[in-house]
C-alpha positions in Angstrom: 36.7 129.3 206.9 36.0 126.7 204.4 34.9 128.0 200.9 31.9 126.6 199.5 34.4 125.4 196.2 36.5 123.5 199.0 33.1 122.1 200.8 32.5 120.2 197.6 36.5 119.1 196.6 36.6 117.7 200.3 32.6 116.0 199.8 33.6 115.0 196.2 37.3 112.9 197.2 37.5 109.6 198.3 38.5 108.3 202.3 41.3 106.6 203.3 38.6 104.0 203.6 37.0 104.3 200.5 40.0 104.0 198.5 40.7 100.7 200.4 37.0 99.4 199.7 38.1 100.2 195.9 40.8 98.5 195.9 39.0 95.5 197.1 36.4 95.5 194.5 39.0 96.0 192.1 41.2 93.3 193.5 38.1 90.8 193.4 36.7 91.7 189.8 40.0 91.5 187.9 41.8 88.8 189.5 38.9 86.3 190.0 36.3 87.6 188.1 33.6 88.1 191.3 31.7 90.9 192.6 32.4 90.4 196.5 29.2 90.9 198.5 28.8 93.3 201.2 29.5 91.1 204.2 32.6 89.8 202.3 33.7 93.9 201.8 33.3 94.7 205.6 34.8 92.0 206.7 37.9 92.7 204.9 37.3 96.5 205.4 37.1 95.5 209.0 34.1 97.6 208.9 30.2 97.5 209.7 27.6 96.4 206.7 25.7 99.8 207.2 28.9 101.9 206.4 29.3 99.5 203.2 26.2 100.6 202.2 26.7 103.9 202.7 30.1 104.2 200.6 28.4 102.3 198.0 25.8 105.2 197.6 28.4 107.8 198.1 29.1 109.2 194.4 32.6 109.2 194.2 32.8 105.6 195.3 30.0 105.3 192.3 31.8 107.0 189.9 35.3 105.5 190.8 33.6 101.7 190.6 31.9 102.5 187.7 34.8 103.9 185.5 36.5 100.2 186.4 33.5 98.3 185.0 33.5 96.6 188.2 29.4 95.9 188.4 29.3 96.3 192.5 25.6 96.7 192.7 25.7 92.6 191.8 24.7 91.2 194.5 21.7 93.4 194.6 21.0 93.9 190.7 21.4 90.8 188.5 19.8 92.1 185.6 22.1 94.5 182.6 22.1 97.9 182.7 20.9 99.7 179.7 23.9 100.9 179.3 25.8 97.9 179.1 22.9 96.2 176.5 23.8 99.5 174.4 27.2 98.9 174.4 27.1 95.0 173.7 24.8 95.6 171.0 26.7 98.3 169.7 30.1 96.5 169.3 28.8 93.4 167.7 27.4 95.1 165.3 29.6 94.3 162.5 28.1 96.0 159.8 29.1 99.4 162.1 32.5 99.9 160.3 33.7 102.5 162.9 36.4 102.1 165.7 36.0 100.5 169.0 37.1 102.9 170.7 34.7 105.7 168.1 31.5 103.3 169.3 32.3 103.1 173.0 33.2 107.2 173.0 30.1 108.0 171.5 28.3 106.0 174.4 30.2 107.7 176.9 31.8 104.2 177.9 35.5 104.2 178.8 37.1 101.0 177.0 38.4 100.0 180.1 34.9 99.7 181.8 33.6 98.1 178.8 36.6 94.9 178.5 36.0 94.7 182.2 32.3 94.0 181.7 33.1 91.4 179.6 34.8 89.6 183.3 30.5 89.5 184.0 29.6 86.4 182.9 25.6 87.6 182.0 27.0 90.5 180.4 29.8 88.1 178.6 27.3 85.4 177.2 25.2 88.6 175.5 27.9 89.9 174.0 28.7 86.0 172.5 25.1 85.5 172.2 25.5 89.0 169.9 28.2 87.7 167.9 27.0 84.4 167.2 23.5 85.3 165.9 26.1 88.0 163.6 28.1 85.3 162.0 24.8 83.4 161.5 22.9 86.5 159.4 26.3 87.3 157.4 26.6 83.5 156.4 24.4 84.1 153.5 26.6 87.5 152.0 29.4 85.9 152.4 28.4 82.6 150.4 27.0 85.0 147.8 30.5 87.3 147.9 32.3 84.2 147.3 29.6 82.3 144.5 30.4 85.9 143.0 33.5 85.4 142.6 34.5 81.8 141.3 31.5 82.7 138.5 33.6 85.7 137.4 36.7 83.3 137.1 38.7 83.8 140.5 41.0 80.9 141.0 42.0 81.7 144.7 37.9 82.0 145.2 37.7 78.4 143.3 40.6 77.1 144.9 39.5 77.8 148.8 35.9 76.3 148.0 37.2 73.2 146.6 39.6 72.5 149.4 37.0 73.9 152.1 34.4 71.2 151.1 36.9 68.9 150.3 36.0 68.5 146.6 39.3 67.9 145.8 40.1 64.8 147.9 37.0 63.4 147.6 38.1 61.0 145.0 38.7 56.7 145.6 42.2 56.9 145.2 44.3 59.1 147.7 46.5 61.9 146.0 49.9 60.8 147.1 49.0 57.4 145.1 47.6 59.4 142.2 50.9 61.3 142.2 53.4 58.1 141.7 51.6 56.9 139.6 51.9 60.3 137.8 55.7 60.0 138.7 56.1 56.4 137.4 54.3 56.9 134.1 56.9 60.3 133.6 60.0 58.1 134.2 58.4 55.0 131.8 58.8 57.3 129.0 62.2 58.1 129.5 64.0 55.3 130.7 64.2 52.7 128.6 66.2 50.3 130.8 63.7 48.0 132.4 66.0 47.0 135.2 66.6 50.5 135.9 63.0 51.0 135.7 62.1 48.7 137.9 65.1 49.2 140.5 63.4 53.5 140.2 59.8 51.7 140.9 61.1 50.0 143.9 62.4 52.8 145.5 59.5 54.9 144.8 57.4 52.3 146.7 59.7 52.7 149.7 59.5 56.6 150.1 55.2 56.2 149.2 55.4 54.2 152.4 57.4 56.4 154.7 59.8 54.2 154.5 63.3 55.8 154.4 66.1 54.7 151.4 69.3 53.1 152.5 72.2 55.5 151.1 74.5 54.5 148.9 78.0 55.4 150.1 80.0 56.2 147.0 83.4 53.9 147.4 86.6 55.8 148.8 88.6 57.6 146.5 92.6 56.7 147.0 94.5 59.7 146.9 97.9 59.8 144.3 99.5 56.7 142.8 99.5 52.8 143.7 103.7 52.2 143.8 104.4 48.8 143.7 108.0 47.4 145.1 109.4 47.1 141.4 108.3 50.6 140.7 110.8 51.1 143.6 113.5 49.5 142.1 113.0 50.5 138.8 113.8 54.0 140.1 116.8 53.3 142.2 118.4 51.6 139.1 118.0 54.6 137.1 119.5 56.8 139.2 122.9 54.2 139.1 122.4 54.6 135.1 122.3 58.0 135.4 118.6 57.7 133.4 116.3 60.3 134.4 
């Protein structure tokens, strides 16, 4: 005799049959991002449309699509649930400080179902939708954050305006010429030799202009002594003279 607890375990598990539907949602929804319909699902089932629908209102076959944030009731519901507003409002919220995973708990959402919501294109382009309008209505803090800090004498804060809007290259003469120049007038005060000047000025128009400088290849150094022939002999008539 089965006990009513074991009535409800049997009613409550998933089919041979169900599992394989499952597996064919989730097959569809993470691989190529689309919601198969039911005629697509019972032809690959190799079953009828009516027993589709019926697993589909089965609650474990609910419950198990659901905790995949596979949205199966597509292709009869195109609108968001509540839910899944909730959550996408909920996580682009930016000024909520807490944890993902804190935001989603609270809304009973597993984060799996929620990233693979974001594989729904109408539920994808609120959540960007979310976010974009956020970066929009923070625009202003941050600009203040920032004016906030270059008045109170921040030189990283200075320093990233100035090369964000560019004010520091806006001027008519590029910055690598402004540097040699720079350069030149350094070396004009120390060297005195105008044809070494000039020979330095050359070369410094050659690297400004990507142009690579011939090196100079020092001459070889002979090793040990040059001995000429009447070295030679020189020796050979010492050693006769017994001269060391």
């Amino acid at each position: 005799m089965v006990t009513r607890g074991q009535y409800w375990a049997i009613k409550n598990s998933l089919t041979g049959k169900e599992k394989y539907l499952i597996n064919y949602y989730e097959l569809q929804w993470h691989l190529r991002h689309h919601v198969p319909t039911v005629d697509q699902v019972a032809k690959y089932c190799e079953i009828s449309v009516t027993a589709v629908n019926y697993y589909l209102q089965r609650a474990p076959v609910v419950k198990a699509l659901e905790s995949r944030g596979i949205p199966f009731r597509q292709h009869t519901q195109s609108e968001l649930t509540a839910t899944q507003v909730a959550a996408a409002i909920t996580m682009m919220n930016f000024a909520d400080t807490r944890d993902n995973t804190v935001k989603l708990d609270q809304l009973g959402i597993k984060p799996a179902t929620y990233y693979a919501w974001l594989n729904d294109p109408q539920f994808k382009n609120l959540v960007d939708n979310l976010a974009d309008q956020n970066i929009k209505n923070i625009k202003p803090t941050a600009i203040g954050e920032l004016t906030k800090k270059i008045n109170a004498g921040d030189w990283n804060a200075t320093k990233f305006f100035l090369e964000t809007t560019g004010a520091l290259t806006n001027s008519e003469q590029p910055q690598s010429e402004q540097m040699l120049k720079m350069i030149i007038e350094v070396i004009q005060k120390h060297v005195k030799d105008s044809d070494l000047m000039q020979a330095i000025a050359a070369d410094l128009l050659l690297v400004s202009g990507n142009r690579s400088l011939e090196a100079v290849k020092p001459p070889v150094e002979i090793m040990g002594s040059i001995v000429s022939e009447n070295d030679i002999e020189l020796e050979e008539a010492k050693k006769k003279l017994g001269i060391q």
